[in-house]
Phi, psi and omega in degrees: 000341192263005153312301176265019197279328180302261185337322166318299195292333173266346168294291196305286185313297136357322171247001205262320187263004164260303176331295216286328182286318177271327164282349149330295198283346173274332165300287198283354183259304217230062130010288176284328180086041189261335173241085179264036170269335189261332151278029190237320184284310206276344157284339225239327189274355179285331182280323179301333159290320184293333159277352158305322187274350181294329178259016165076030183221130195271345183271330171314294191305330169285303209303310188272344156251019140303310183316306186273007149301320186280323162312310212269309164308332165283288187338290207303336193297309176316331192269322184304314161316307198281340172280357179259349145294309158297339136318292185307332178287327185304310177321299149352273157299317160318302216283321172317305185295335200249357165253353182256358184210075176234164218272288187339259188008294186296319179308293164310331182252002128253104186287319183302327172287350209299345182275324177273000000 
């Protein structure tokens, strides 16, 4: 067990210091929630340091946490693209669905049904 108390121990910091960083910066910069890509970066560039600091070396430590600030910064831009694409299609369809499928409508293009 004590093999896996080291590995553990930095898994554990590591995501505890990218969550604890980004909402720190989304409390204090972003209010509005309106950009959660730049608090996605400023977690991703904290974890990256805290895996740097596991092999005691500061050039390991930018290099890894510019990576994962740029990782964390694509993801979130990505889910933002993309929940704001799904939206925007639900929007689509809906608004497509509620003029083309309404009792008039439906009425006028079966006459023979109007009755029921």
């Amino acid at each position: 067990s004590a093999i896996f108390t080291r590995p553990m121990f930095w898994c554990t910091l590591v995501s505890v210091t990218y969550t604890g960083a980004s909402c720190v910066a989304e409390y204090v910069r972003d209010a509005d929630r309106t950009s959660p890509w730049y608090n996605g970066a400023i977690g991703g560039a904290a974890a990256g340091m805290v895996m740097g600091a596991a092999v005691k070396r500061f050039d390991v430590g930018a290099v890894c946490a510019l990576t994962a600030g740029m990782v964390s910064f694509a993801a979130k831009l990505d889910e933002a693209y993309r929940n704001e694409a799904r939206l925007e299609s639900h929007t689509i369809f809906t608004d497509t669905y509620e003029k083309k499928v309404t009792e008039k409508t439906l009425k006028e293009q079966y006459p023979e049904y109007k009755d029921m």
